[in-house]
N, CA and C atoms as an extended XYZ file, in Angstrom:
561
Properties=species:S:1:pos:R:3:atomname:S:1:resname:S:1:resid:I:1 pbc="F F F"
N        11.140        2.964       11.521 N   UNK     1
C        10.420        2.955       10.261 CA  UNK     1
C        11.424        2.931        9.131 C   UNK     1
N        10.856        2.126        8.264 N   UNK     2
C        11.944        2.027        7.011 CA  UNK     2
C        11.374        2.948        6.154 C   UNK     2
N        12.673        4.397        5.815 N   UNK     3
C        12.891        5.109        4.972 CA  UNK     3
C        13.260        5.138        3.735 C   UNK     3
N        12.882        5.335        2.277 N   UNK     4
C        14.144        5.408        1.339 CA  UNK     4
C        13.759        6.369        0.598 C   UNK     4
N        15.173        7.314        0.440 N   UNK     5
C        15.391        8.640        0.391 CA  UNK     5
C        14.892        8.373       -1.307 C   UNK     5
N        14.435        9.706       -1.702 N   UNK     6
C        13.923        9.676       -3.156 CA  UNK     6
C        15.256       10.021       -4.081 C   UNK     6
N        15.540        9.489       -5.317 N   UNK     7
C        16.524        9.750       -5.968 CA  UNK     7
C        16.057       11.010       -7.484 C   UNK     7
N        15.218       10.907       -7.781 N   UNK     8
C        14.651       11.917       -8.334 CA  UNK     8
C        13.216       12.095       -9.206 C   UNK     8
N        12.879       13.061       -8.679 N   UNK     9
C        11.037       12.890       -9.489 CA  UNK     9
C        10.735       12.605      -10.754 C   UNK     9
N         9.507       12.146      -11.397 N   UNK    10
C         9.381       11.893      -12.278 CA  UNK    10
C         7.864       12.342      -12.662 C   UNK    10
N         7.248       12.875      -11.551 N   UNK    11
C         6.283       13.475      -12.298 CA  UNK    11
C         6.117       14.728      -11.493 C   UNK    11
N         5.313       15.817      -12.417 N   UNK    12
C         5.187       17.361      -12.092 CA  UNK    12
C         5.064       17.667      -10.383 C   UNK    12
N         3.752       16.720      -10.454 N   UNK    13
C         3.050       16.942       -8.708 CA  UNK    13
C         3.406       15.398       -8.015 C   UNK    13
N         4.332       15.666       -6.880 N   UNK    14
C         4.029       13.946       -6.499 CA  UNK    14
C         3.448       13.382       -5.978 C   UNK    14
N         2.905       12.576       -5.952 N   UNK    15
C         1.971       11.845       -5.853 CA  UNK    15
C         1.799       11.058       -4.400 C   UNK    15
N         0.896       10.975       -3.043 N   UNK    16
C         0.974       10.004       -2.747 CA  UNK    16
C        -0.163        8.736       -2.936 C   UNK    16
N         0.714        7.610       -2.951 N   UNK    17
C         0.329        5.985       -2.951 CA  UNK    17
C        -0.081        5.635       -2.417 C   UNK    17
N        -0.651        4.735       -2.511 N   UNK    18
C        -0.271        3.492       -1.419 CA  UNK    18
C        -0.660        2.008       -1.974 C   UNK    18
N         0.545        1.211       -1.889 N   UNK    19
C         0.488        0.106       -2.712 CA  UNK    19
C        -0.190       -1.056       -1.786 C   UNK    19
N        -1.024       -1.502       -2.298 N   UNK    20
C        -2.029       -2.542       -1.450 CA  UNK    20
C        -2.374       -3.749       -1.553 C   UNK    20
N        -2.609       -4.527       -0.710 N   UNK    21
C        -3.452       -6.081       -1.132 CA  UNK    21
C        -3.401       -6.705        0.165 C   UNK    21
N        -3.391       -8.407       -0.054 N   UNK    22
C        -3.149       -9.277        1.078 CA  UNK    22
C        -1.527       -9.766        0.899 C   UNK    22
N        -1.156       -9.657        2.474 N   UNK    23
C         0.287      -10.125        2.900 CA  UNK    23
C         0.598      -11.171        1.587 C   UNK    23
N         1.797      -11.016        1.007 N   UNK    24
C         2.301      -11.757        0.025 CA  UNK    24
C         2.354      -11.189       -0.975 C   UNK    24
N         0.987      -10.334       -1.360 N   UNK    25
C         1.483       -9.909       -2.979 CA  UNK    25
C         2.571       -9.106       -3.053 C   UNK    25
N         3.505       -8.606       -2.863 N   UNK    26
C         4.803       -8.145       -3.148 CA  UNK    26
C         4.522       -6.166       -3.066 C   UNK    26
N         3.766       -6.005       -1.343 N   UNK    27
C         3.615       -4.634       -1.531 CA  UNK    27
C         4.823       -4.053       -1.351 C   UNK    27
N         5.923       -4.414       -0.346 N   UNK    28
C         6.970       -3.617       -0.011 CA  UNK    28
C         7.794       -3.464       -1.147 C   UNK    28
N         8.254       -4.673       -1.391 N   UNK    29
C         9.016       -4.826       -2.787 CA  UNK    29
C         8.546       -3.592       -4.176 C   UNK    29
N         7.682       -3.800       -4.368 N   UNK    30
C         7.363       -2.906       -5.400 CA  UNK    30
C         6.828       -1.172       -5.165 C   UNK    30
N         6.190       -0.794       -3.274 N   UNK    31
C         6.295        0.205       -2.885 CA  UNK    31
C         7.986        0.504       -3.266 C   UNK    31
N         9.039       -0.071       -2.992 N   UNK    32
C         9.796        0.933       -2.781 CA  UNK    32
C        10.306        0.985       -4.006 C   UNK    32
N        10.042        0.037       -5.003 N   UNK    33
C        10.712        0.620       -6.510 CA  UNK    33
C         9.918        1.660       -6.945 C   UNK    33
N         8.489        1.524       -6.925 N   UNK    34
C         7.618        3.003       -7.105 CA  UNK    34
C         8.484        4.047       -6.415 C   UNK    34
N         7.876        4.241       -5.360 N   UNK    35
C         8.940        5.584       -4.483 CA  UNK    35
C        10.279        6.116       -4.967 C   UNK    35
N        11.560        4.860       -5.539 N   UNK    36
C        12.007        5.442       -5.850 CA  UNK    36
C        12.012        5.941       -7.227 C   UNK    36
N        11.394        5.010       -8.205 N   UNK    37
C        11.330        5.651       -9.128 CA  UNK    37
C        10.554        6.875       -9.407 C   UNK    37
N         9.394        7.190       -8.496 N   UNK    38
C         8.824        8.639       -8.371 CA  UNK    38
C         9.893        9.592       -8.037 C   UNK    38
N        10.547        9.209       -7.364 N   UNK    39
C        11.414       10.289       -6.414 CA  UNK    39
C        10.728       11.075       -5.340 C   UNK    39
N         9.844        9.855       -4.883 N   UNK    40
C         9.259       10.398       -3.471 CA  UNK    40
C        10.032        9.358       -2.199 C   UNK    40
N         9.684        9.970       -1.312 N   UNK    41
C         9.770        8.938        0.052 CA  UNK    41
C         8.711        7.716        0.124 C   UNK    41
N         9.099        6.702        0.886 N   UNK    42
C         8.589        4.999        0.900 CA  UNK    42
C         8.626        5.033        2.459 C   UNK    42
N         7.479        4.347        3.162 N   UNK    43
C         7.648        3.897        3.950 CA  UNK    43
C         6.825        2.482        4.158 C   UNK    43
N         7.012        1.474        5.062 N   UNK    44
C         5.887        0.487        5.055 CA  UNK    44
C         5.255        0.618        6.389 C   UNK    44
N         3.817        0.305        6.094 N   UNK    45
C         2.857        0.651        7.479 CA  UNK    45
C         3.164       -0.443        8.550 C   UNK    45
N         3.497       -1.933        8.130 N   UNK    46
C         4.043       -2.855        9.469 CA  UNK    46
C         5.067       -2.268       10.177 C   UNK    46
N         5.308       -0.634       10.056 N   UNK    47
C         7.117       -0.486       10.844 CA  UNK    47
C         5.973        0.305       11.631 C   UNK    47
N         4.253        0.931       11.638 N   UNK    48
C         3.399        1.449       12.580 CA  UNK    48
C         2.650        0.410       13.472 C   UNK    48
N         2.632       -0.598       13.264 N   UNK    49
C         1.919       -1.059       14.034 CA  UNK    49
C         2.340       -1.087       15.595 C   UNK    49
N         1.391       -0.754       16.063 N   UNK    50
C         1.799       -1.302       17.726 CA  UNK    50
C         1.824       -2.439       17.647 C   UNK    50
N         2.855       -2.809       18.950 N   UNK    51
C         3.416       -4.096       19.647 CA  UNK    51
C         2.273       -5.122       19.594 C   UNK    51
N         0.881       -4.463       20.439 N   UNK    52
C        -0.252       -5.242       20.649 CA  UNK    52
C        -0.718       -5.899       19.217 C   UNK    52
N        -0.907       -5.316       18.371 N   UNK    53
C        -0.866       -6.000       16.650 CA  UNK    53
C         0.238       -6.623       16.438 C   UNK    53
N         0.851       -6.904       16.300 N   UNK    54
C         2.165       -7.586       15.790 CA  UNK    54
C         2.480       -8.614       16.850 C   UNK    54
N         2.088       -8.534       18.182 N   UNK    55
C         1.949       -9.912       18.932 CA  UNK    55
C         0.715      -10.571       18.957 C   UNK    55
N        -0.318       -9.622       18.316 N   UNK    56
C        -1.619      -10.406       17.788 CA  UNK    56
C        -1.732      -11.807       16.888 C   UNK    56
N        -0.914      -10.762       15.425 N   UNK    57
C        -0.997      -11.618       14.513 CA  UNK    57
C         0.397      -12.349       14.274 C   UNK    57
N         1.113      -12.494       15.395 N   UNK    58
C         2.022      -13.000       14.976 CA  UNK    58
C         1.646      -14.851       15.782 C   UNK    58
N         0.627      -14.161       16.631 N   UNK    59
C         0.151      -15.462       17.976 CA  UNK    59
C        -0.960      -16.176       16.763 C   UNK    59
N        -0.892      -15.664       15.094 N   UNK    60
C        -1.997      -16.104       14.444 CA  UNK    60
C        -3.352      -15.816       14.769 C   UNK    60
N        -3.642      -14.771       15.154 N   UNK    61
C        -5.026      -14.081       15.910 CA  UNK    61
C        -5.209      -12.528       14.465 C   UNK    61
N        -6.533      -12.976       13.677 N   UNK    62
C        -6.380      -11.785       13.013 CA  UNK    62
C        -6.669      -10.256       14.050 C   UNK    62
N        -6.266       -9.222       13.191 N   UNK    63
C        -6.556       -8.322       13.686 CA  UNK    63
C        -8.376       -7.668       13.486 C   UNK    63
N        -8.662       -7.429       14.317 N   UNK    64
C       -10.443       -6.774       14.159 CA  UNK    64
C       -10.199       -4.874       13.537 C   UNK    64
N       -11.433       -4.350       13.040 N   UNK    65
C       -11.051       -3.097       13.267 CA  UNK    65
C       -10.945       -2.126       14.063 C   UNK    65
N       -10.876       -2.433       15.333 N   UNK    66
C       -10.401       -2.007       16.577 CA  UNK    66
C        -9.187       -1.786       16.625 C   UNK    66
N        -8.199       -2.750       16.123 N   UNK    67
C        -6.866       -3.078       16.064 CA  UNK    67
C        -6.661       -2.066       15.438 C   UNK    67
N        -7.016       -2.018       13.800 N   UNK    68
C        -6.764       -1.508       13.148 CA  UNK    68
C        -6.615       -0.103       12.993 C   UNK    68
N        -8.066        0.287       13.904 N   UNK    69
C        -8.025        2.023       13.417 CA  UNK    69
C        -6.550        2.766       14.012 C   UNK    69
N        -5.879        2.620       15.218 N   UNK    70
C        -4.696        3.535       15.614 CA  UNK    70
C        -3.879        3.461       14.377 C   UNK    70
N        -3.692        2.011       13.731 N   UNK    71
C        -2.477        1.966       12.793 CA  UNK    71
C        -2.828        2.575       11.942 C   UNK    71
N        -4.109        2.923       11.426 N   UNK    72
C        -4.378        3.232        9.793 CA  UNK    72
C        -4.194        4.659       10.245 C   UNK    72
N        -4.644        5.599       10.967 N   UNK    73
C        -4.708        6.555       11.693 CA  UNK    73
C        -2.759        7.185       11.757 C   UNK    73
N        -2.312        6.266       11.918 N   UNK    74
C        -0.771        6.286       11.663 CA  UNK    74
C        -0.227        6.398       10.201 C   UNK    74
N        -1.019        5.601        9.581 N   UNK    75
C        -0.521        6.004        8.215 CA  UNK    75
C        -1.162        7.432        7.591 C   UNK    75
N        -2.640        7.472        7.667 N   UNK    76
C        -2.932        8.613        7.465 CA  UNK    76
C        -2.429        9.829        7.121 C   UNK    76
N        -1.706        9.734        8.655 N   UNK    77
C        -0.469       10.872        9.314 CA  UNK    77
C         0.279       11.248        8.438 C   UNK    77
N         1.087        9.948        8.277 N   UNK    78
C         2.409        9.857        7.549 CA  UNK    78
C         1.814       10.207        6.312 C   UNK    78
N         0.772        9.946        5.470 N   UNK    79
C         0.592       10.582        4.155 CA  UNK    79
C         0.454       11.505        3.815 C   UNK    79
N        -0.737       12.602        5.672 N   UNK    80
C        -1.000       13.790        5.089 CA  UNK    80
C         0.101       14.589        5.210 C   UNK    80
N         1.178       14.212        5.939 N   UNK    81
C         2.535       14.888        6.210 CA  UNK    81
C         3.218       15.350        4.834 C   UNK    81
N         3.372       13.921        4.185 N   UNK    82
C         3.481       13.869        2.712 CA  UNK    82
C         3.181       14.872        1.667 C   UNK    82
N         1.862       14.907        1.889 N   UNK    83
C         1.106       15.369        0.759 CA  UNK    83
C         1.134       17.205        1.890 C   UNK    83
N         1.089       17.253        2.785 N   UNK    84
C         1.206       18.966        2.678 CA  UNK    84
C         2.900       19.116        2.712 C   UNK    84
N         3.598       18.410        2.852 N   UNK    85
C         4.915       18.660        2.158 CA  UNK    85
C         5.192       19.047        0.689 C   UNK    85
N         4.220       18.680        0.238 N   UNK    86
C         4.751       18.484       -1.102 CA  UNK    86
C         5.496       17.503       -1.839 C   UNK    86
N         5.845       16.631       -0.679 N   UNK    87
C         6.546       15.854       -1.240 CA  UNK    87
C         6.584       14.272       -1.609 C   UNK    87
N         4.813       14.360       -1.904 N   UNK    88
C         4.194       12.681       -2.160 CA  UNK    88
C         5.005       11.836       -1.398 C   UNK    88
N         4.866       10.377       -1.530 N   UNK    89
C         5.402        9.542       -1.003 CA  UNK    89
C         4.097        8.321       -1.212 C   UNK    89
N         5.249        6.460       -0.853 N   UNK    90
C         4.646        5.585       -1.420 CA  UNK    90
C         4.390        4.870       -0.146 C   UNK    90
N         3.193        4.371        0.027 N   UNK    91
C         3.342        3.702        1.286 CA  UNK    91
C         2.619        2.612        1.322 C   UNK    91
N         3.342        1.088        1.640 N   UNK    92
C         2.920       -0.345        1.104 CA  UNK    92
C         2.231        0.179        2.693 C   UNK    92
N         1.027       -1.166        2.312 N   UNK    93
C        -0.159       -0.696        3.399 CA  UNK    93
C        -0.965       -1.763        2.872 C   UNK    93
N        -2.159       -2.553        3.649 N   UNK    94
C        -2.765       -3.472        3.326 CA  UNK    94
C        -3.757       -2.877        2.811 C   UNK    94
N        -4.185       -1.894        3.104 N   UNK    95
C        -6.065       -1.094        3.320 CA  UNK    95
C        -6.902       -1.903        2.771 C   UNK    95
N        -7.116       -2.960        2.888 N   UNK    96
C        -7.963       -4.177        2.702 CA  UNK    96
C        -9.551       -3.383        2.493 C   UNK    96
N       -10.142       -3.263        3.440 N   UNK    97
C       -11.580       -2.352        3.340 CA  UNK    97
C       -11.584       -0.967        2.888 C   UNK    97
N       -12.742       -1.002        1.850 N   UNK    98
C       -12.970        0.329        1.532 CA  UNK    98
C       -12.819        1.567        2.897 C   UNK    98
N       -13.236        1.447        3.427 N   UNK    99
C       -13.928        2.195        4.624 CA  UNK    99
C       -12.105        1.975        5.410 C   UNK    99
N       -11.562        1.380        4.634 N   UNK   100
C        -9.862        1.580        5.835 CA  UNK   100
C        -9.161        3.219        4.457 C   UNK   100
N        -9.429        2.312        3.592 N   UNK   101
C        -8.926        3.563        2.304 CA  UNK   101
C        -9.942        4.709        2.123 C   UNK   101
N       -11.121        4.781        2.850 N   UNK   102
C       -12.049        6.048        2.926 CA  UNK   102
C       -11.069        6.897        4.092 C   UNK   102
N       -10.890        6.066        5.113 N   UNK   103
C        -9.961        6.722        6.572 CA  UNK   103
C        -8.786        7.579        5.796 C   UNK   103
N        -8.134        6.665        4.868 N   UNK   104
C        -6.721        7.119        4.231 CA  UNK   104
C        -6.898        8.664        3.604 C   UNK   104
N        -7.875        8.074        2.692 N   UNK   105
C        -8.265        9.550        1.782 CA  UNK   105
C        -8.732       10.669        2.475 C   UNK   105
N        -9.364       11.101        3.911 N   UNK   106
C        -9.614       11.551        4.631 CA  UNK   106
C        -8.357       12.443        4.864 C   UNK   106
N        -7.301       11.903        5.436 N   UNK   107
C        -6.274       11.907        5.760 CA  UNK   107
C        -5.555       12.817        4.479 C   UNK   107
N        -5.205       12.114        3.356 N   UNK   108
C        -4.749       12.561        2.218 CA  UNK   108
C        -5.860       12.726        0.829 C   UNK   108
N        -6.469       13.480        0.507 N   UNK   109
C        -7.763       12.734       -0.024 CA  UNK   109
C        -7.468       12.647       -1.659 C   UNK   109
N        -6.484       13.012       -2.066 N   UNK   110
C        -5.554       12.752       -3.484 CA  UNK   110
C        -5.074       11.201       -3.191 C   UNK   110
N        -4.946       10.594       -2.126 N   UNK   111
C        -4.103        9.620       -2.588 CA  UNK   111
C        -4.874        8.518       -3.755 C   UNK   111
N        -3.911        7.658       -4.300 N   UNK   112
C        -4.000        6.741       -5.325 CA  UNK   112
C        -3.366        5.658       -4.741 C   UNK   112
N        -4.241        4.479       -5.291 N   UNK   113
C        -3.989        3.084       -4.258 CA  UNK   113
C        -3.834        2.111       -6.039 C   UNK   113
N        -3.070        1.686       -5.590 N   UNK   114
C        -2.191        0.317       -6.297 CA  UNK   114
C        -2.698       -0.983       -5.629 C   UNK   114
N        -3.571       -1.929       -6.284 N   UNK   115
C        -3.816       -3.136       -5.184 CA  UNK   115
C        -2.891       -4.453       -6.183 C   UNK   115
N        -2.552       -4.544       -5.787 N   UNK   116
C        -1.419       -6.006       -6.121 CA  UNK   116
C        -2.691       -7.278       -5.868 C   UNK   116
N        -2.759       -8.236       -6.606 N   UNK   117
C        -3.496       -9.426       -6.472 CA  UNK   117
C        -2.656      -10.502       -6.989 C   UNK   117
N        -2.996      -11.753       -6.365 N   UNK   118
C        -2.426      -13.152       -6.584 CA  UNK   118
C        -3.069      -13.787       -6.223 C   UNK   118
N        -3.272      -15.423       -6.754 N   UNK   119
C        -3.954      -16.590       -6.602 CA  UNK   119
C        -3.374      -17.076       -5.182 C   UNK   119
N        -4.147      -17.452       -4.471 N   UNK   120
C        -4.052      -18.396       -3.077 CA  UNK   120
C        -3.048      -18.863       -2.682 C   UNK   120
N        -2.855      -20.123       -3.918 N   UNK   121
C        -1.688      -20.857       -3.974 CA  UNK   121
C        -0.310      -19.891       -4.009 C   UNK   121
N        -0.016      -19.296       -5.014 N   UNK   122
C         1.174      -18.100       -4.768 CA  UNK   122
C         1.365      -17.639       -3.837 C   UNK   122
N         0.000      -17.184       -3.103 N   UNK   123
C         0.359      -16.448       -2.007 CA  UNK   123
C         1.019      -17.309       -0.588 C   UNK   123
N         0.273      -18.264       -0.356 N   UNK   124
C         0.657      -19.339        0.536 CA  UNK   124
C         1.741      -19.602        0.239 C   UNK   124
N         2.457      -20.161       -0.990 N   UNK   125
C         4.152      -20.329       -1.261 CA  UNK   125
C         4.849      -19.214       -0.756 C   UNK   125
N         4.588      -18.249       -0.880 N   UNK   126
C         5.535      -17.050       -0.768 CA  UNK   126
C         5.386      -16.636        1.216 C   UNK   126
N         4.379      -16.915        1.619 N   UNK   127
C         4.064      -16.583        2.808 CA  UNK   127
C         4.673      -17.846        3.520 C   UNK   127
N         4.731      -19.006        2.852 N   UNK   128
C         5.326      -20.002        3.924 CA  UNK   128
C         6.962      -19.991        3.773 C   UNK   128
N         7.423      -19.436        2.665 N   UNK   129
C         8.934      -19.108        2.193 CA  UNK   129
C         9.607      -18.092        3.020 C   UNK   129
N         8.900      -17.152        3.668 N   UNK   130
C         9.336      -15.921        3.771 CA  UNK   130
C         9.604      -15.851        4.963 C   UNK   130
N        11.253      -15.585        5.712 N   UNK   131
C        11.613      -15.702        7.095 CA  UNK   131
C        11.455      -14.185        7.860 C   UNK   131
N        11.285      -14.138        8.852 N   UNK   132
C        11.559      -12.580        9.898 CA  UNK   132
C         9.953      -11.866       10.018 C   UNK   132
N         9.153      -12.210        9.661 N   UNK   133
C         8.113      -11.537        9.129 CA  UNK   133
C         6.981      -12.073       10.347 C   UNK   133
N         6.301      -10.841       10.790 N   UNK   134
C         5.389      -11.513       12.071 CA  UNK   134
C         3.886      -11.560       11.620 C   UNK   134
N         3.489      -11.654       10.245 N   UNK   135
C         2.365      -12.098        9.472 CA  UNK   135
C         2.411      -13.650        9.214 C   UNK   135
N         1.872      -14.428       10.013 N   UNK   136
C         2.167      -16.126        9.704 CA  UNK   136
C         1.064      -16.346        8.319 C   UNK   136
N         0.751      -17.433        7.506 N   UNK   137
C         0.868      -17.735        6.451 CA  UNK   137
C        -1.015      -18.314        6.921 C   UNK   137
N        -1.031      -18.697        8.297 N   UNK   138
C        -2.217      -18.891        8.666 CA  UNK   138
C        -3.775      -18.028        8.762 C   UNK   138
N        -2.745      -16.669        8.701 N   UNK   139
C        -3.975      -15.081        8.618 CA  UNK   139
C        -4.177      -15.096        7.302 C   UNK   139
N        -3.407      -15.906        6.162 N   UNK   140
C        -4.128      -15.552        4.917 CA  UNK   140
C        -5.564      -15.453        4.406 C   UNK   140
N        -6.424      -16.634        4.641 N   UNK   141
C        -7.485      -16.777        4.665 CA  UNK   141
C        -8.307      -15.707        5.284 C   UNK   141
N        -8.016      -15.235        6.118 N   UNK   142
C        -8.643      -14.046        6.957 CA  UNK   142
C        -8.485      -12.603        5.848 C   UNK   142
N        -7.453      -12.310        5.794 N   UNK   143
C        -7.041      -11.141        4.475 CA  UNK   143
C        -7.935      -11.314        3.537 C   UNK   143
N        -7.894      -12.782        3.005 N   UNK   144
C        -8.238      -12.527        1.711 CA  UNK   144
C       -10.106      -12.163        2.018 C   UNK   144
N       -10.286      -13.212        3.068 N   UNK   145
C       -12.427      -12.767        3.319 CA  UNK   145
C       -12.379      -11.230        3.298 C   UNK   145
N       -11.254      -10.759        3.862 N   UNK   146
C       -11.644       -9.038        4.473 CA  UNK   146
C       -11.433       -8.148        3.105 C   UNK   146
N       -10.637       -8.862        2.405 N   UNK   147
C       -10.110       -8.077        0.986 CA  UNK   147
C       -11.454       -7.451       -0.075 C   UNK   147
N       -11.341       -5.932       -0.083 N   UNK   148
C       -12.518       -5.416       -1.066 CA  UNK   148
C       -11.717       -5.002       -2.179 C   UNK   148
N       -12.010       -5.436       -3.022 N   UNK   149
C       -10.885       -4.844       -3.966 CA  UNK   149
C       -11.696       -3.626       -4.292 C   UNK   149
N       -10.545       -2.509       -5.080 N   UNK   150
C       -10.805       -0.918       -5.377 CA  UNK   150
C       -12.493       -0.953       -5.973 C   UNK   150
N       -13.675       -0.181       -5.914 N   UNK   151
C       -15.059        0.065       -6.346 CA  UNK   151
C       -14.787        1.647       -7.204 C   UNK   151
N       -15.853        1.583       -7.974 N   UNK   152
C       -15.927        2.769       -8.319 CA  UNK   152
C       -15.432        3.956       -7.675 C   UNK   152
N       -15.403        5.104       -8.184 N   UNK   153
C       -14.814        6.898       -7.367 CA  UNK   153
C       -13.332        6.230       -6.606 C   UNK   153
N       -12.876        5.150       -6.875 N   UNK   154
C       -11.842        4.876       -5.960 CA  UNK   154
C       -10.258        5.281       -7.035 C   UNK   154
N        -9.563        6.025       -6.767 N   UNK   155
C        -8.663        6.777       -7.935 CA  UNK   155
C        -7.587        5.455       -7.496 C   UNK   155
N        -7.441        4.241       -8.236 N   UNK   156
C        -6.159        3.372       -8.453 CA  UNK   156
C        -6.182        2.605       -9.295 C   UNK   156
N        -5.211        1.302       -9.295 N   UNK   157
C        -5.665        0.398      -10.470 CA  UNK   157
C        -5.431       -0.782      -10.038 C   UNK   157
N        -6.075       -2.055      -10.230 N   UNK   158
C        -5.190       -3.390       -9.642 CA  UNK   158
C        -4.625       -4.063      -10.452 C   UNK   158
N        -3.672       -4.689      -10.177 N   UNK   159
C        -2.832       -5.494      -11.022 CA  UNK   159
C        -2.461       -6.693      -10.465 C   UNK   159
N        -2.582       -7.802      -11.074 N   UNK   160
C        -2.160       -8.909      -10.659 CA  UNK   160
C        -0.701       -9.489       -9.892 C   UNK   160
N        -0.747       -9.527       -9.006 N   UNK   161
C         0.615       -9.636       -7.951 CA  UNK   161
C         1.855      -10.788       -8.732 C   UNK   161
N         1.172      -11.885       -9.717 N   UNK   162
C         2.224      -12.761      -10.393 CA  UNK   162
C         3.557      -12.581      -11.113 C   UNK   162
N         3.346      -11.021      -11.552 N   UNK   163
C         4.391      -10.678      -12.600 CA  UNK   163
C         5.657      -10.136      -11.733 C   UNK   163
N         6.369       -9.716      -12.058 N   UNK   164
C         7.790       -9.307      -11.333 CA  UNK   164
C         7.088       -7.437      -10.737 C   UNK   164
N         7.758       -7.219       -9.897 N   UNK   165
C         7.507       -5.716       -8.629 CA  UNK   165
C         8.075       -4.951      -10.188 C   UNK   165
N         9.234       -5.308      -11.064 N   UNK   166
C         9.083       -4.129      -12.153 CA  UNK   166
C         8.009       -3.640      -13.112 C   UNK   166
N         7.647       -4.488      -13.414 N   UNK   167
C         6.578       -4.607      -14.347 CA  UNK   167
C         5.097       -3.839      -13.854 C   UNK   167
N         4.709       -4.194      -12.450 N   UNK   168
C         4.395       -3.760      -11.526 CA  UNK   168
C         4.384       -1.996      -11.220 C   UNK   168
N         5.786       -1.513      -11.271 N   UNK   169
C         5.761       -0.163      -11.273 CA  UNK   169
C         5.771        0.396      -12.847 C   UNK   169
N         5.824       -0.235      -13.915 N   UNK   170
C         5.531        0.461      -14.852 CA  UNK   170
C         4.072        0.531      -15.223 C   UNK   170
N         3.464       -0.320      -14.647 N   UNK   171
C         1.781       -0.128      -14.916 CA  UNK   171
C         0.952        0.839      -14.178 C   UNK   171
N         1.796        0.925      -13.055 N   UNK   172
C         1.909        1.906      -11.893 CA  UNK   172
C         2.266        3.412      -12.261 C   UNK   172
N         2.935        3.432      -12.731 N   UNK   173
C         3.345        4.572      -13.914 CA  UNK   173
C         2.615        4.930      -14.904 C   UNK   173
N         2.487        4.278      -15.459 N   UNK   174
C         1.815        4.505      -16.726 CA  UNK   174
C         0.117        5.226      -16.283 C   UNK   174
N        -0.216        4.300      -15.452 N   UNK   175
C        -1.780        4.420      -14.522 CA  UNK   175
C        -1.719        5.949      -14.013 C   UNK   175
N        -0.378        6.493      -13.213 N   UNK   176
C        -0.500        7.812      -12.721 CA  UNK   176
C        -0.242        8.753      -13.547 C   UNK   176
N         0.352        8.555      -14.138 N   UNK   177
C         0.534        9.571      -15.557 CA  UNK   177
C        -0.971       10.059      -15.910 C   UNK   177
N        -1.794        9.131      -16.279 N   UNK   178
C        -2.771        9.130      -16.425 CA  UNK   178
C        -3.879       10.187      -15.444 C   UNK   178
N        -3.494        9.366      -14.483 N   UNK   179
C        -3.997       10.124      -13.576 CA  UNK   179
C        -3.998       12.046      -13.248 C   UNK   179
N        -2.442       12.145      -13.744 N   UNK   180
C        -1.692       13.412      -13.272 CA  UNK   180
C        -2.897       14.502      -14.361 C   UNK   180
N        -2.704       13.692      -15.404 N   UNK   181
C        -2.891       14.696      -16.825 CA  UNK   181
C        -4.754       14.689      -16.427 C   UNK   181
N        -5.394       13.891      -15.816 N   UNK   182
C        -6.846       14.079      -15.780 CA  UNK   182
C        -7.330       15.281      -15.167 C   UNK   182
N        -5.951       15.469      -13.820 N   UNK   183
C        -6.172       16.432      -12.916 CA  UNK   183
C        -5.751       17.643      -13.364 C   UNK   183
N        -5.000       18.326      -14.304 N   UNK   184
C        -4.652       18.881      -15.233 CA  UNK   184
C        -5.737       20.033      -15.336 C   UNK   184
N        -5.627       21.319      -15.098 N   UNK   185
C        -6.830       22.205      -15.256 CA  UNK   185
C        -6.584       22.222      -16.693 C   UNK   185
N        -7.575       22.657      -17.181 N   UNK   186
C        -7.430       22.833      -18.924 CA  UNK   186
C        -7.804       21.731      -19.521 C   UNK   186
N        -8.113       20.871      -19.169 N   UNK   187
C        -7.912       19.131      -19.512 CA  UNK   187
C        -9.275       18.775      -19.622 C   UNK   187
């Protein structure tokens, strides 16, 4: 699993994430500038998947939610670990369906989800560009049908995947700040 150590906090309580969308919008990339700029821990959920998923969709076979529940169930883990640590953390993650980010919140039920979005075309460029990666460019179409974006009572924000992963974590920022001070007794 890919780790990166936090360099220092930036807000009171930390927070965990989880930065979201369909393969391409730039979750890892910008999970781990969040993380570090929180000064929490980052991890990405493709370093959980079992073998059987990742030779699924790598054979271009989407995954069902069968597939899915052990991995999300894995992240869960890793968040509520997080969050009774104390020590938040950001974790790029697809959670495409409400009902995958109902599982999450279960798990951690503070967390806050970041959904990254991009047009088709972007995404397909970047997915057919991109070497080492066992998500082929052919499951896009599948992501995007399964994709719910955030509904009401859902604590995140979406942002359009086009702009640069910095820009990205400052809206991201700005959004939890927000967030922090709502939760705020006295407030």
């Amino acid at each position: 699993m890919t780790v990166v150590e936090p360099t220092q906090r930036s807000l009171p309580d930390p927070p965990c994430v989880v930065v979201m969308g369909v393969s391409g919008t730039g979750k890892t990339t910008t999970a781990r500038l969040l993380a570090r700029r929180l000064g929490v821990p980052f991890a990405d959920a493709d370093d959980l998947h079992p073998r059987a998923n990742i030779d699924k969709m790598a054979s271009g076979i989407p995954l069902d939610d069968r597939d899915r529940e052990p991995w999300l169930v894995a992240v869960g883990d890793w968040l509520r670990a997080r969050d009774a640590e104390g020590t938040g953390g950001v974790m790029a993650c697809s959670a495409l369906k409400r009902r995958y980010r109902d599982l999450l919140r279960t798990a951690a039920p503070d967390t806050y989800f970041l959904l990254l979005t991009a047009d088709r075309e972007e995404l397909l460029a970047r997915l057919t560009g991109r070497t080492g990666h066992f998500m082929p460019a052919a499951l896009l179409d599948s992501q995007l049908a399964a994709l719910e974006p955030l509904q009401p009572g859902e604590r995140g924000v979406a942002l359009h995947g086009s702009r640069n992963a910095g820009h990205a974590v400052e809206v991201a920022m700005r959004s939890l700040r927000e967030h922090a001070a709502e939760r705020r007794p006295g407030r």
